[in-house]
C-alpha angles and dihedrals in degrees: 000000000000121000115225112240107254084047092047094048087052100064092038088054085052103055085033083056087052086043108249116149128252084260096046091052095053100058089045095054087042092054099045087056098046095050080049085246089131113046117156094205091051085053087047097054097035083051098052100038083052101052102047086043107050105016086030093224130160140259097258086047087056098042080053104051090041089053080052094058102047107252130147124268084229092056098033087058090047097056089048093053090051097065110090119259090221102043089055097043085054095047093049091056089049089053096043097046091048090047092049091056082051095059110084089188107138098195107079097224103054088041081058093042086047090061102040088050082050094056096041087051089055085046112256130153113270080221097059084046095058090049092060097040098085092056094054089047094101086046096053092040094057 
């Protein structure tokens, strides 16, 4: 298994930080991948699983931080894939109903614009906004 490049100059600038030699980088990295140690697809997972469980952000936040950090498309899509539809789409409506208590807008639309602002910000799909939104309707007429 290959290492893309920005993935691979991370972990290089990392043993260079700790001072290993060029040499010296090389057969640990070699051996990592080899030991499967060092798998892209298993960061990518870990990464994305991580961050929607724990940050609860969406899917576009965590394509992002995964492009950031270097990792394959093939590997970015998998781990997306890999985060259950129902789950996110949960975790989207909790979000959305506590951040909903939090606005104090009295005007319904901009209560509504305020939250949709909120979940784009943590990365989610305007479509699977859109999707919530109607059930929350009562809540952000109120």
């Amino acid at each position: 298994m290959c290492l893309s490049g920005a993935f691979y100059q991370r972990n290089t600038k990392f043993l260079k930080k700790h001072q290993a030699t060029p040499q010296q980088s090389e057969s640990v990295i070699h051996h990592l991948q080899t030991h499967n140690f060092l798998q892209q697809q298993r960061f990518a997972l870990m990464l994305a699983q991580g961050k929607f469980r724990i940050k609860k952000w969406g899917k576009l936040k965590i394509r992002q931080a995964l492009q950031q950090k270097g990792v394959a498309e093939t590997d970015i899509r998998q781990a997306l894939e890999n985060i259950d539809k129902e789950s996110y789409q949960e975790t989207l409506k909790t979000i959305a109903e506590k951040k909903l208590a939090l606005i104090k807008e009295e005007n319904p639309l901009k209560r509504r614009q305020k939250l949709i602002a909120f979940l784009l910000q943590k990365g989610y799909e305007m479509e699977e906004i859109l999707h919530i939104i109607p059930s929350l309707i009562n809540t952000i007429s109120e």
